[in-house]
C-alpha positions in Angstrom: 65.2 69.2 159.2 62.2 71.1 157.8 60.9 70.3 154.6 58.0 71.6 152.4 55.6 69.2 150.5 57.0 67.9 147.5 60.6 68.9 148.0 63.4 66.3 147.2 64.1 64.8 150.4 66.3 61.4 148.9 67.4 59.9 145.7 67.9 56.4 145.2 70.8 55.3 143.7 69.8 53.4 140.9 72.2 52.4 138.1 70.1 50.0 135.9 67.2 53.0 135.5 69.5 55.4 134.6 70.9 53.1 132.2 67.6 52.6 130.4 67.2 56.2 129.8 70.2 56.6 129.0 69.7 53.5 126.5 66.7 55.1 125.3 67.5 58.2 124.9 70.4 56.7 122.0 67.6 54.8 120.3 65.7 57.9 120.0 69.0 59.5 118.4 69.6 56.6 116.3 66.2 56.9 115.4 66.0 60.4 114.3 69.2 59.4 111.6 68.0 56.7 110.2 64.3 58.8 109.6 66.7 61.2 107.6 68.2 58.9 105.7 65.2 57.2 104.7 63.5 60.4 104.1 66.7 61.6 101.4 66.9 58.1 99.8 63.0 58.4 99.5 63.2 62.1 98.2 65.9 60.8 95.6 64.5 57.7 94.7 61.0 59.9 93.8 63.0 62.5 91.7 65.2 59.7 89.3 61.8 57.1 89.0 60.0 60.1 87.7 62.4 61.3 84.9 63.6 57.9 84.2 59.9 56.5 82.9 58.9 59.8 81.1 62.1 59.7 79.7 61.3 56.0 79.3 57.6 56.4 77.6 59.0 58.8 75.4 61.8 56.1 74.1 58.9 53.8 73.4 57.1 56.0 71.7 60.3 57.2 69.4 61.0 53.5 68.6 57.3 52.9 67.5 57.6 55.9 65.3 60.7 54.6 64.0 59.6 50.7 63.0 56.3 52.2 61.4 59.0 54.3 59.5 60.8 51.6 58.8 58.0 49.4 57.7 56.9 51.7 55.3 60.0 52.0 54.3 60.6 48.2 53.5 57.0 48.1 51.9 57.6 50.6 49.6 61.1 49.2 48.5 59.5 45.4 48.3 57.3 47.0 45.4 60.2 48.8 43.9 62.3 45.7 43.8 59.6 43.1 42.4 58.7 45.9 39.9 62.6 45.9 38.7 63.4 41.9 39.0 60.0 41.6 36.8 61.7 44.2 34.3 65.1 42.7 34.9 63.8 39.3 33.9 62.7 41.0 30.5 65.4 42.6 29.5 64.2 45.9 30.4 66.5 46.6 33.0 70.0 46.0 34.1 71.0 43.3 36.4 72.9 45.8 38.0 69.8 47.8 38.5 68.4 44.5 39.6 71.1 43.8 41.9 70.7 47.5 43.3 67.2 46.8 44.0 67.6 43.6 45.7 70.5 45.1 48.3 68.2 48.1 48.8 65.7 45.4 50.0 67.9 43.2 52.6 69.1 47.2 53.7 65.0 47.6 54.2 64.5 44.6 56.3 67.5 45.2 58.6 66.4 48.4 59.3 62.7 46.7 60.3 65.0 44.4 62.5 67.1 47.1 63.8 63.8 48.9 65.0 62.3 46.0 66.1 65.1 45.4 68.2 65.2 49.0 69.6 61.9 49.2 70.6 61.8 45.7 72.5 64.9 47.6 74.2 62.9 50.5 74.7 60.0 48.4 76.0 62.5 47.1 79.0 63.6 50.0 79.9 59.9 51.5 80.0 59.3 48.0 82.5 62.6 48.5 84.4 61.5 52.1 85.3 58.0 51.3 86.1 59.9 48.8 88.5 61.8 51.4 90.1 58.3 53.1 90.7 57.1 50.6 92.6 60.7 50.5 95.0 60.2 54.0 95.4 56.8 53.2 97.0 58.6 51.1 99.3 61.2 53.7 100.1 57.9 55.9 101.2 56.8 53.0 103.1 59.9 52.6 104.7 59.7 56.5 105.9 56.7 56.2 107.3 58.1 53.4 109.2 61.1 55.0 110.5 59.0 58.2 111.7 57.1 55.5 113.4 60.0 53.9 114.9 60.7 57.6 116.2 58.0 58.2 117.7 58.2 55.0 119.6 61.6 55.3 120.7 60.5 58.6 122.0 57.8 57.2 124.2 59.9 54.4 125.3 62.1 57.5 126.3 59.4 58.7 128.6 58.1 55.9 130.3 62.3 55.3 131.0 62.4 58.9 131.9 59.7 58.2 134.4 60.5 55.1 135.7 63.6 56.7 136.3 61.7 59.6 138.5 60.6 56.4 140.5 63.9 56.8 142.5 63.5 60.3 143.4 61.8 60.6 147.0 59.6 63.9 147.9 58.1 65.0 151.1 54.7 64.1 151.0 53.6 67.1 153.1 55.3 70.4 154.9 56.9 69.3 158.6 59.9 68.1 159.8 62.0 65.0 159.0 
């Protein structure tokens, strides 16, 4: 039979290599899915971290506003009451007035404690989202590892593909067999 140079001339049959890139081929699918998972949970991740800590900044911020508030608040209603005990104490005001005055006060300094409390709150959640900023770091760590991954998988692909190409026998030169 006449061949020409580099014409198939025999294949042999080789299971295991097709198998590998076969097996390869899959891994490069498998691959490519879990990149674009990674890449959405990233791309999510990015979006809520963002909002979430301005949202939780601003929080802080409000909470500050509203202990100074408060503060001022109870400093101002410390000097009211002392002023009307004092009078109270010298017959120039009620003891109701007095009384008034002193619950006025203990309403003061539960608001101070109220605020208090709210911005320690406030404080968390500014930490817990500044947390989240550093996962979604990670999550753009982890995509540049899975495009990695890829791109390995893919080579391994090729050199399986080649190796593969192994079992393929081609006339060296024109002539007959």
């Amino acid at each position: 039979q006449d061949v020409q140079a580099g014409q198939l001339i025999a294949v042999i049959q080789s299971d295991d290599l097709e198998a590998a890139h076969q097996a390869a081929v899959a891994t490069v699918d498998s691959q490519k899915f879990k990149l674009g998972e990674t890449v959405e949970t990233e791309r999510q991740t990015r979006g809520e971290v963002t909002s979430a800590t301005v949202n939780a900044e601003a929080q802080v911020r409000a909470s500050k506003a509203q202990l100074a508030q408060a503060q001022a608040n109870l400093d101002h209603q410390q000097a009211d009451t002392s002023r009307t005990v004092a009078l109270a104490q010298q017959g120039i005001m009620s003891a109701q007035s007095r009384d008034e005055q002193v619950t006025a006060l203990q309403a003061a300094q539960a608001a101070v404690t109220m605020a208090a409390s709210n911005l320690s709150a406030a404080e968390a959640n500014l930490r817990q989202a500044r947390a989240h900023e550093l996962l979604a770091a990670v999550s753009a760590r982890v995509v540049d590892s899975s495009r990695a991954d890829v791109a390995n998988a893919k080579a391994l692909a090729e050199q399986a593909r080649i190796e593969k190409s192994y079992a393929e026998v081609v006339a060296p030169v024109s002539g007959r067999v």
